[in-house]
C-alpha positions as CSV (number, residue, x, y, z in Angstrom):
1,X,99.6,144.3,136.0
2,X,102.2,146.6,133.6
3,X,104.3,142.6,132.7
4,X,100.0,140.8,132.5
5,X,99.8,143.9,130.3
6,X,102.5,143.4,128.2
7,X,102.2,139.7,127.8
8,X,99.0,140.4,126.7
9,X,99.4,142.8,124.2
10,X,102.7,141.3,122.4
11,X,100.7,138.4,121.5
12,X,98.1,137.2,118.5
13,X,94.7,137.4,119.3
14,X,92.6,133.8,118.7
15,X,90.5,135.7,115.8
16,X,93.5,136.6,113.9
17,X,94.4,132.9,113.5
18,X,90.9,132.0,113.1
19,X,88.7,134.6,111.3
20,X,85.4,135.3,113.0
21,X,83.3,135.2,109.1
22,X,85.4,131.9,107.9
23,X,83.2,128.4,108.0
24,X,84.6,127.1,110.9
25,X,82.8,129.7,113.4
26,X,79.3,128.2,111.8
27,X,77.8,125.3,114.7
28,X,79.4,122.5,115.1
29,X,80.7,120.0,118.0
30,X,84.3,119.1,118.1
31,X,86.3,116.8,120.3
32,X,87.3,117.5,123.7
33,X,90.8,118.6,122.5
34,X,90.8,122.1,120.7
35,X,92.7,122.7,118.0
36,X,92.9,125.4,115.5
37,X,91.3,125.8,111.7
38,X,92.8,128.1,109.1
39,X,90.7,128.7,106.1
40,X,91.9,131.5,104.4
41,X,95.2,133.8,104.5
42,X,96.9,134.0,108.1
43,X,98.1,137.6,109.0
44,X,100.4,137.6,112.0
45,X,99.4,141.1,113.5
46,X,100.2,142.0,116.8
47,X,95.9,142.7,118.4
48,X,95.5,143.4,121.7
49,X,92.4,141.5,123.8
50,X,88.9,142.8,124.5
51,X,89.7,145.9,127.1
52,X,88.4,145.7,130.6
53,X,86.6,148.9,130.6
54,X,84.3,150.7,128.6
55,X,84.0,154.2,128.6
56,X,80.8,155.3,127.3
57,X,78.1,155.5,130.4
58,X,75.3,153.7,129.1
59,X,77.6,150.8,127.9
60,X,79.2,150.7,130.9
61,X,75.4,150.4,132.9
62,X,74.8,147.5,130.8
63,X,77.9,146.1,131.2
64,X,77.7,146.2,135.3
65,X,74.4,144.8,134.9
66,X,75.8,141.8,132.6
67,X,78.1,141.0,135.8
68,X,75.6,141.0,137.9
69,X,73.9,137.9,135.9
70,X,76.8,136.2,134.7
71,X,77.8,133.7,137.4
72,X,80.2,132.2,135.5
73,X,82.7,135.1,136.4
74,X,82.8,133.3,139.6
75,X,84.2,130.5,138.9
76,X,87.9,129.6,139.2
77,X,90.3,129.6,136.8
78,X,90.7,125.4,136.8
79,X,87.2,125.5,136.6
80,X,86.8,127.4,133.7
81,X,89.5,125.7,131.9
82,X,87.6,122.6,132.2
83,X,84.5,124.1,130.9
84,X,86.7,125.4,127.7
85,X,88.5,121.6,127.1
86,X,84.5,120.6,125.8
87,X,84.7,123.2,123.3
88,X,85.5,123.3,119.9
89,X,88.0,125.5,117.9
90,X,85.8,127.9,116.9
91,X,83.7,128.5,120.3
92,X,87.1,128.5,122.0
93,X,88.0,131.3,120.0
94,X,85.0,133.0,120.0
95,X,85.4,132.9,124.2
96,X,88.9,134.4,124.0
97,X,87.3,137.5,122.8
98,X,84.8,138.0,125.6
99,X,87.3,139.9,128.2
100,X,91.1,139.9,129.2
101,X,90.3,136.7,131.3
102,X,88.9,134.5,129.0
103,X,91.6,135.4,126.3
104,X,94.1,134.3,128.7
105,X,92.6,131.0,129.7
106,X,91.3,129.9,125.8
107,X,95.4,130.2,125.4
108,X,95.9,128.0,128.2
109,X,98.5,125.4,126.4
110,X,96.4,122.1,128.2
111,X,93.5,123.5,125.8
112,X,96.2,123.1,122.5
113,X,97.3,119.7,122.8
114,X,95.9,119.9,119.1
115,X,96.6,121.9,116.1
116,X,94.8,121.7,112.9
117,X,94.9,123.6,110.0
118,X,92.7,123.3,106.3
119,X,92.9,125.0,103.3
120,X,94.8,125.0,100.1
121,X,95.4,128.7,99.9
122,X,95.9,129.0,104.2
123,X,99.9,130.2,104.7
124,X,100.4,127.4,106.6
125,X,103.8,128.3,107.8
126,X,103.1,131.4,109.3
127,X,100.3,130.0,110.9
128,X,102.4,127.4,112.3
129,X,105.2,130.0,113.8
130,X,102.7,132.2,114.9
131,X,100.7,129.5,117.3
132,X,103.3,128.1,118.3
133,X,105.5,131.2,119.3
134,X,102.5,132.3,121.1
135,X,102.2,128.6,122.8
136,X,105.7,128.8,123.5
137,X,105.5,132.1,126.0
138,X,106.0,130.1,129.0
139,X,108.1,127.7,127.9
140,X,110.2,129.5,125.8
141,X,111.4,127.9,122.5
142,X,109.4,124.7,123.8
143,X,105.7,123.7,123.2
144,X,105.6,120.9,125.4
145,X,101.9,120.4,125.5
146,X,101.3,119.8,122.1
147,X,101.3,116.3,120.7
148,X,99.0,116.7,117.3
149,X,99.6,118.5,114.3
150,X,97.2,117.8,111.3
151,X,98.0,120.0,108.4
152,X,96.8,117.7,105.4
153,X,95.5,119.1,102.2
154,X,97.7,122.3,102.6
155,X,99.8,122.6,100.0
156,X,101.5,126.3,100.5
157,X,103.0,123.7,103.7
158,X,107.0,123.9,103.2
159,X,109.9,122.7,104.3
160,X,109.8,125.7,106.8
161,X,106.9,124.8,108.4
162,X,108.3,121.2,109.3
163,X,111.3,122.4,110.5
164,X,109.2,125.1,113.4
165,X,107.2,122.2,114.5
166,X,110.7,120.0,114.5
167,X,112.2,122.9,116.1
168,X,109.6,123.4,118.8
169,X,107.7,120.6,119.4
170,X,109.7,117.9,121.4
171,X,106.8,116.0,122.4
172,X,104.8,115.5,119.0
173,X,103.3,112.1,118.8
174,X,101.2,112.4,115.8
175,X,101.9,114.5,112.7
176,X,99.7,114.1,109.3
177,X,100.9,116.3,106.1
178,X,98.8,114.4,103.8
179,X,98.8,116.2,100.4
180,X,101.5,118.7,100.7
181,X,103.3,117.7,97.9
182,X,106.1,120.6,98.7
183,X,107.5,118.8,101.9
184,X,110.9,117.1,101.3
185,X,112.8,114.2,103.0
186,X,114.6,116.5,104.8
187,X,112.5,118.3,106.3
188,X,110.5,114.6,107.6
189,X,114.1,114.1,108.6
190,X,113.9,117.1,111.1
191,X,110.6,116.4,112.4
192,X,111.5,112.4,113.5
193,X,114.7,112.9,114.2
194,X,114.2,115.7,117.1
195,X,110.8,114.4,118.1
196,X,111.6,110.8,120.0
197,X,108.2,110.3,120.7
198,X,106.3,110.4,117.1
199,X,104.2,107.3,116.7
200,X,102.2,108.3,113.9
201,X,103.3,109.8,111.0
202,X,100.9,110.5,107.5
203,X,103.5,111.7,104.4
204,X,100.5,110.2,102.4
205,X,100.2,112.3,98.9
206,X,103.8,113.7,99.0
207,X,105.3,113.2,96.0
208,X,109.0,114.2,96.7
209,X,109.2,112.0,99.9
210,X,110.8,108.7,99.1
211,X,112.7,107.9,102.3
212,X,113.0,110.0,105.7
213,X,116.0,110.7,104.7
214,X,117.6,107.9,107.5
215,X,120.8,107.5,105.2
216,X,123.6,105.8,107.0
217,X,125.1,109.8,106.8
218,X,121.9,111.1,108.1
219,X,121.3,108.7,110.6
220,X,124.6,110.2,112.7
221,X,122.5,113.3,113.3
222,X,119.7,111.3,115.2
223,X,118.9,112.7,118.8
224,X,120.4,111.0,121.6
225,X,117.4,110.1,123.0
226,X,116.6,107.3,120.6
227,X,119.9,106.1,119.2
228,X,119.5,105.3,115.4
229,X,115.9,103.6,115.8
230,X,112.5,105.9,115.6
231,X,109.7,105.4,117.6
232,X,107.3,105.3,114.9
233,X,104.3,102.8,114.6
234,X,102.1,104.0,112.3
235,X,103.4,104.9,108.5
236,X,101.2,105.9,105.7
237,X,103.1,106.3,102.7
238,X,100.2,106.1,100.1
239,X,101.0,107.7,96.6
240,X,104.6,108.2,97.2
241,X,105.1,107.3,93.8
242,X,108.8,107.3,94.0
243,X,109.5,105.2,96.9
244,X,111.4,102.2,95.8
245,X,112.9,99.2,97.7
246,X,116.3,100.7,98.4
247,X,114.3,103.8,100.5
248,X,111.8,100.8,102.0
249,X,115.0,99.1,103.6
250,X,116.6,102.2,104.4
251,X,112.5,103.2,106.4
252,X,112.4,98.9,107.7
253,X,116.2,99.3,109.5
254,X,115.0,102.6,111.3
255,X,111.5,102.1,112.3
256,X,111.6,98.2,113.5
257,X,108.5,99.1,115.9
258,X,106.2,99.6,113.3
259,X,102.4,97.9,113.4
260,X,100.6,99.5,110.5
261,X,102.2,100.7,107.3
262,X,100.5,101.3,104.2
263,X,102.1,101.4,101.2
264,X,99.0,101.7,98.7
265,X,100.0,102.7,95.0
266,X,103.8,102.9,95.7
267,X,104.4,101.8,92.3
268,X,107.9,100.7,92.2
269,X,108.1,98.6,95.2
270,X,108.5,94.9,94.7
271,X,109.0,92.0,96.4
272,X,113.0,92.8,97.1
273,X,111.5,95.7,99.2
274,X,108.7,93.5,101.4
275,X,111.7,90.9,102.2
276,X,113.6,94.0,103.6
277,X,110.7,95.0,105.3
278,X,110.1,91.5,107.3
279,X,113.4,91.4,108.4
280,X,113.4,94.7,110.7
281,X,109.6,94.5,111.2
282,X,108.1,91.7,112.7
283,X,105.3,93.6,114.7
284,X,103.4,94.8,111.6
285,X,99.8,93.8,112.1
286,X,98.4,95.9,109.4
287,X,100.1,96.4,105.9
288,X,98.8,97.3,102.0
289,X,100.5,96.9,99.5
290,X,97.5,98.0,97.3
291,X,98.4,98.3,93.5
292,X,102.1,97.5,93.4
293,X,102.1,95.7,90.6
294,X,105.2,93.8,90.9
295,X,104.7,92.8,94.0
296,X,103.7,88.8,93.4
297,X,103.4,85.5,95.2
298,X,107.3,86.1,96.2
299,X,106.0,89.0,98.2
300,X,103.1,87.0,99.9
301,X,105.6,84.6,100.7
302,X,107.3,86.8,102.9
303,X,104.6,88.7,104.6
304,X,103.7,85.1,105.9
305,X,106.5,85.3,108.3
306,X,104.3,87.7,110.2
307,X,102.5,85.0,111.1
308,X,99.8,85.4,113.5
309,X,100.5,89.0,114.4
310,X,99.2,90.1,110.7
311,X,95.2,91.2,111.4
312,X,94.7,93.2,108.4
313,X,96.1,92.8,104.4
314,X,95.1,94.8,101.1
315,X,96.7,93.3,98.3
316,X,94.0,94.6,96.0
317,X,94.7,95.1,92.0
318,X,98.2,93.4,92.5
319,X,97.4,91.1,89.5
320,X,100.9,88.6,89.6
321,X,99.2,86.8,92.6
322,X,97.2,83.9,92.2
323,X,96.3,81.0,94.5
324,X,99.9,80.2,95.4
325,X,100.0,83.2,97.3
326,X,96.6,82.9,99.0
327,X,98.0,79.6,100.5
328,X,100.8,81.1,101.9
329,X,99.0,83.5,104.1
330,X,96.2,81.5,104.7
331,X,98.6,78.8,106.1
332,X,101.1,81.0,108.4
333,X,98.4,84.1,109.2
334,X,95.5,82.1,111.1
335,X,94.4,85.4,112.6
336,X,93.7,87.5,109.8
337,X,90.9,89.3,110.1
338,X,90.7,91.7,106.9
339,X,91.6,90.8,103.2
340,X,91.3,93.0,100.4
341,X,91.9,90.9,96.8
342,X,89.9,92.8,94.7
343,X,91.0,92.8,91.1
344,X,93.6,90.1,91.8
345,X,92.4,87.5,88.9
346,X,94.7,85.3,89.3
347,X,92.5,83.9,92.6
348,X,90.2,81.1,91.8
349,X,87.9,78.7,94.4
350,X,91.0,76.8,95.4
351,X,92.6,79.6,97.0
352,X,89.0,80.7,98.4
353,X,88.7,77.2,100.3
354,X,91.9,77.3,101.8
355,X,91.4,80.6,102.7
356,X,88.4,79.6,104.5
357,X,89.6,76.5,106.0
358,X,92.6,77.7,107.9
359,X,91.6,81.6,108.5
360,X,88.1,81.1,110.0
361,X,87.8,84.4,111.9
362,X,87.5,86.5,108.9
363,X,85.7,89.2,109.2
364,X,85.9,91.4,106.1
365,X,86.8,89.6,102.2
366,X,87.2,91.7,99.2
367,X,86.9,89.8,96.3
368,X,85.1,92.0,93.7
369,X,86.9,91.6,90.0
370,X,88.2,88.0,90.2
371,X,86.2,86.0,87.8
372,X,87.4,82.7,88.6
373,X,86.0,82.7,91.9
374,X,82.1,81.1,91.6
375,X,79.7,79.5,94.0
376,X,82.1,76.9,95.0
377,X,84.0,79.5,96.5
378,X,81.1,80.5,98.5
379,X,80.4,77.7,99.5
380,X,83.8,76.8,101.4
381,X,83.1,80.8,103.2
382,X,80.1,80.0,104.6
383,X,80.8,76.6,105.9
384,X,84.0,78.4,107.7
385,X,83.7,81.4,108.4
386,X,80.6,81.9,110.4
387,X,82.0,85.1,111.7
388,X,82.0,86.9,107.9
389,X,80.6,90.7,108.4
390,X,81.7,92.3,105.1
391,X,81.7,90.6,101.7
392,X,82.7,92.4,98.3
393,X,81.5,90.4,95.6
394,X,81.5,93.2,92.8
395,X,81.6,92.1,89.5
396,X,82.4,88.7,89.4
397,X,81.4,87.1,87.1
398,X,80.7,83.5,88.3
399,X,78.6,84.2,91.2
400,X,75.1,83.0,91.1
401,X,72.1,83.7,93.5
402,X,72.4,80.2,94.6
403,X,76.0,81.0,96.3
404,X,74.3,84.0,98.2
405,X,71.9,81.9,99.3
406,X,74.4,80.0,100.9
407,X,76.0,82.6,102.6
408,X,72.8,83.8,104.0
409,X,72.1,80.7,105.5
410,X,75.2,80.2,107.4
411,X,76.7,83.9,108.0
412,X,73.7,85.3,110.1
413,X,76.3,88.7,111.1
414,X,76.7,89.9,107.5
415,X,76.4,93.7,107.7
416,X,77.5,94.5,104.3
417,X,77.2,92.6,101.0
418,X,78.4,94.0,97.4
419,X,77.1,92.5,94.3
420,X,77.1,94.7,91.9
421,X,77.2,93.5,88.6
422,X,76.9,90.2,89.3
423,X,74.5,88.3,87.9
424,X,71.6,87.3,90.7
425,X,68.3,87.6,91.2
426,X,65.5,89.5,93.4
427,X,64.7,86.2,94.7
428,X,68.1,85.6,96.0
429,X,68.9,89.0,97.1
430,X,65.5,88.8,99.0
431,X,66.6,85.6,100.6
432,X,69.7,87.5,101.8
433,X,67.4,90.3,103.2
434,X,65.6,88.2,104.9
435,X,68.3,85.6,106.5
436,X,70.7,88.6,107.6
437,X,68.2,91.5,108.6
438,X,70.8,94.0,109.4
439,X,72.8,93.3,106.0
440,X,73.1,96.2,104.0
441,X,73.1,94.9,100.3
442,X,74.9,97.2,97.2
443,X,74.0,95.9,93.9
444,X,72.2,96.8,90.1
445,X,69.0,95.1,90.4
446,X,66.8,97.8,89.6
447,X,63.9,95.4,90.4
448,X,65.3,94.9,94.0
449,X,64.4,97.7,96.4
């Protein structure tokens, strides 16, 4: 009982990690894996759990008569486990501060698979040192139950706090610092290059990441475990503004299994950096290169070597490509499934129709902002692609009710149709409503309702 006792006492209590008057105690289902929400300051106090006894009598008559009703108590440990894997963060904390028991089991390490911290004034490392020292008491040094950590959006997140999760977290799978602009490649370094099984990985928002630091120097310090290549598959490296080509080759020749990557307002790539990339990564089925501007019909010309494995392209606002580009993916990428054009006015009908004539299970087309593209255009879609859910139409120009019409008629799945500022009228939009009944239509017609 004294070493229980002890154990017990040396340790942060749930409420101290998750204050009992901060939003996330307020109502609220969560997943079946618990995880933990910091809203304000974390204080890493040393508080004991609720005592077993109580010394004043008439607490102590209600207390034996609340054990007397609450069954519950009889339950096994596994049991009661169980019950506390349905319940979110803050319930699970709110149970570890019933009894000695219950503290013990909502620290169970199968209920932390899952860490998540909010909060742009939360001290985000502490917090992270403190949960995981306290998920490290059996294992010591090692949390080897925990495979999420989700810190975006807190930008006191340092260098620091990368390097305890690095340090104690062998089996991380999925880490996503989103908008902490303070993290630097070395400290991405850390976390991929002692965690052999990361598979997804969000640096999204951080400004001062431009590689992972997989120099041919730094590569040397990899883990054994994976050699010079990193497990990663999914990469989101939106808004890291100084990522250029030489750091895109340098990510390509180190993560060759990667499937999604999203590159979206990486301004200084080009299309020196996407022939890099299709050399090491042939398995990308998912890529943006959203508003790189000088990436052109070059570029498209070598994400056609992906062939049939590409599913899903954004090449919105990336105004050098035109129609020669269109053909090339429409030619080698029969599969694709999801485009995203919008604001690329180089695109006219020409590139629409062999767009529609070679990928016919399109599902989702964005190709709001490119003038050129009238009912002609249209047309080609909706005698090919029967299959069209999603269509983004805003404010082009050339679009008439009659290519809607058209559309309507043929595309009887359409869930989602933007027309906003475009020029068509209630009668056609009424056609539409009435042709694909579960179409949700966006548009200006204030006459349309």
């Amino acid at each position: 009982d004294s070493d229980l006792s002890m154990r017990t006492l040396s340790t942060p209590s749930p409420a101290l990690i998750f204050p009992p008057n901060s939003p996330g105690f307020q109502n609220g289902r969560g997943s079946s894996t618990s995880s933990s929400s910091v809203t304000g300051e974390t204080v890493a106090m040393v508080h004991s759990p609720p005592p077993t006894r109580l010394t004043h009598p008439l607490i102590r008559l209600a207390s034996k008569q609340q054990k007397e009703q609450a069954n519950i108590d009889r339950l096994p440990d596994h049991s009661m486990i169980q019950i506390f894997s349905f319940l979110p963060t803050n319930q699970l904390c709110r149970c570890a501060r019933v009894c000695r028991r219950w503290y013990n089991l909502a620290w169970d390490p199968r209920l932390w698979r899952t860490i998540r911290l909010t909060g742009e004034t939360i001290n985000v490392d502490r917090a992270l040192k403190v949960l995981t020292r306290r998920l490290c008491q059996d294992t010591p040094n090692v949390c080897l139950m925990l495979e999420t950590v989700i810190v975006s959006g807190c930008r006191r997140l340092t260098d620091r706090g990368l390097y305890t999760i690095a340090q104690c977290c062998p089996e991380l799978r999925r880490l996503e610092v989103s908008g902490c602009y303070n993290i630097s490649n070395e400290a991405v370094f850390d976390v991929v290059s002692l965690c052999p099984n990361l598979e997804h990985l969000d640096v999204s928002g951080c400004s001062k990441v431009t590689c992972i630091s997989l120099t041919r120097e730094a590569s040397i310090k990899l883990s054994p475990l994976h050699g010079k290549q990193i497990s990663i598959r999914y990469l989101d490296m939106t808004d890291c503004f100084v990522l250029e080509d030489e750091g895109l080759h340098t990510i390509a020749a180190h993560c060759t299994q990667l499937t999604h990557l999203y590159l979206r307002r990486c301004v200084r790539i080009t299309d020196e950096g996407l022939r890099y990339l299709m050399i090491y990564c042939t398995s990308i089925k998912e890529l943006s290169v959203s508003d790189c501007r000088f990436v052109s019909d070059f570029g498209m010309r070598e994400i056609a070597k992906l062939e049939s494995r590409l599913r899903y392209l954004s090449i919105a606002h990336c105004g050098r490509i035109t129609d020669v580009g269109i053909r090339y993916i429409a030619k080698y990428c029969s599969k694709l499934r999801y485009l995203n054009a919008r604001g690329c006015e180089g695109i006219t009908d020409h590139g629409v129709e062999y767009l529609a004539k070679n990928c016919t299970k399109l599902k989702s087309l964005d190709i709001g902002k490119c003038p050129l593209v009238s009912d002609t255009g249209l047309e080609f879609l909706a005698l090919n692609c029967f299959n069209l859910k999603r269509l983004s139409l805003k404010s082009c120009e050339s679009i008439t009710g009659q290519g809607l019409q058209i559309v309507a008629a043929n595309c009887f799945d359409l869930q989602m149709l933007n027309v906003q500022d475009c020029d068509v009228s209630v009668d056609a939009l009424r056609f539409v409503k009435r042709h694909c009944k579960r179409c949700i239509i966006e548009h200006t017609n204030p006459a349309f309702f």
